[in-house]
C-alpha positions in Angstrom: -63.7 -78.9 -5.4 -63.8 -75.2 -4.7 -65.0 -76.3 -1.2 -61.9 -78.3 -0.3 -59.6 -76.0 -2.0 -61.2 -72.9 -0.1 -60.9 -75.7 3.7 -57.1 -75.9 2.7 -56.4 -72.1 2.0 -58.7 -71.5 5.6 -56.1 -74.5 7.7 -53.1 -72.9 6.1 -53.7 -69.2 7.0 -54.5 -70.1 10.7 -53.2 -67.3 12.8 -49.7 -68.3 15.1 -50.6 -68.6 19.3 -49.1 -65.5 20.7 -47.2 -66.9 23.9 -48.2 -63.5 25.5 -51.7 -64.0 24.9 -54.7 -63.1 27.1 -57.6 -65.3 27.9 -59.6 -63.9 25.8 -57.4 -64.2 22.9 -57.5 -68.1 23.6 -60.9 -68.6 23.7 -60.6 -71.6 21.1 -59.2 -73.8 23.4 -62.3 -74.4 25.7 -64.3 -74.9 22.5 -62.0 -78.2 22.7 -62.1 -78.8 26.6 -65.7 -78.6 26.2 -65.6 -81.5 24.1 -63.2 -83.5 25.9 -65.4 -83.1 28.8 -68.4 -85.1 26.8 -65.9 -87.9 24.9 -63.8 -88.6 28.3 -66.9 -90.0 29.7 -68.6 -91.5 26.4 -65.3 -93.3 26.0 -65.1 -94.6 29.4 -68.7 -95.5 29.4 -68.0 -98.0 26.3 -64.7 -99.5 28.1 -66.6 -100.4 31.2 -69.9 -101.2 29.8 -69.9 -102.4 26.3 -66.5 -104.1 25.6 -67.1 -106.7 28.7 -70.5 -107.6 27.9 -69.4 -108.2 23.6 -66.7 -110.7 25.2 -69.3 -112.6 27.2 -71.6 -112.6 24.7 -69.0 -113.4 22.2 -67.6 -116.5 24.7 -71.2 -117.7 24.6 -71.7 -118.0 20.9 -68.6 -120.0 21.0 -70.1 -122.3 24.0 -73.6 -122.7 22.0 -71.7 -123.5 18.7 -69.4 -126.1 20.1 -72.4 -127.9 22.0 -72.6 -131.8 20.7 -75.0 -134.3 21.8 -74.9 -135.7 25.0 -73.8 -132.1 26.6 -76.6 -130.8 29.2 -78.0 -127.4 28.2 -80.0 -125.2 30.5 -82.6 -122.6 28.5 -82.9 -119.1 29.7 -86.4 -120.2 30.4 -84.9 -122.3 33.1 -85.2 -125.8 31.8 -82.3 -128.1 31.6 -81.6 -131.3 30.0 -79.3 -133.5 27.8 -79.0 -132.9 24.2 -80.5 -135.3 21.8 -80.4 -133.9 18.5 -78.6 -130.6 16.7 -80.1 -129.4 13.5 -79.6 -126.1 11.8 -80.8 -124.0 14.1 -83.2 -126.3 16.0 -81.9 -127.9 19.6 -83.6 -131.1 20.6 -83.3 -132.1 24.2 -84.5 -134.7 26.8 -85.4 -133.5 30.4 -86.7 -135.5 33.0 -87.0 -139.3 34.0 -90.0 -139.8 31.6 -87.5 -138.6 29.0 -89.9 -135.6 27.7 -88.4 -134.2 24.3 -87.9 -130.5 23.7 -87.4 -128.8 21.0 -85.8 -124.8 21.1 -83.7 -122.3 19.1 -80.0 -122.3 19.7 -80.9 -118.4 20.9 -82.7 -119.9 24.0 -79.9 -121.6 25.1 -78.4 -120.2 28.2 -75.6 -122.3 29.5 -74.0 -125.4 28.2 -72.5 -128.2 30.4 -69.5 -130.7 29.1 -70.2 -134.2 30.5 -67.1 -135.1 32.8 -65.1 -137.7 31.1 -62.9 -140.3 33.0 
């Protein structure tokens, strides 16, 4: 409590900026361009980088959780196939003309393809 009270009584007693001060005298205020120099960048780094790829991966979760049977799925290991069973976690699917069953993770599932109705 003695802390707080002593952070108050030090933020209250801060000295008024003399208009006619020299350099020197506002030496403070690249303490705070020096830190706007590193969060400008930090900040700009996560708008470019970080938001766009939490909004693709976001739109993909939504893809993978809507998939039904009958929807063709490709695996980021490349294979691709028709959907044949959805359990829990667990993706079966068909691939091939000899109808060779799969089973994978939702995880692994890369893309998801709507059949075109008519």
């Amino acid at each position: 409590m003695r802390f707080l009270s002593s952070l108050l009584l030090f933020a209250a007693e801060a000295p008024a900026v003399d208009p006619n001060a020299s350099g020197a005298d506002l030496a403070g205020a690249g303490n705070w361009m020096s830190m706007l120099v590193i969060i400008v960048p930090l900040a700009l780094m996560y708008v470019i980088l970080i938001v766009p790829q939490k909004k693709k991966e976001k739109k993909l979760r939504e893809t993978i959780a809507g998939a039904v049977v009958g929807d063709q799925i490709t695996t980021i290991g490349g294979l691709t196939g028709k959907i044949v069973n959805l359990k829990d976690d667990d993706v079966t699917f068909e691939t091939s003309v000899e109808r060779t069953k799969i089973t994978i993770k939702k995880w692994a599932i890369k893309d998801v393809i709507k059949p075109i109705e008519s």
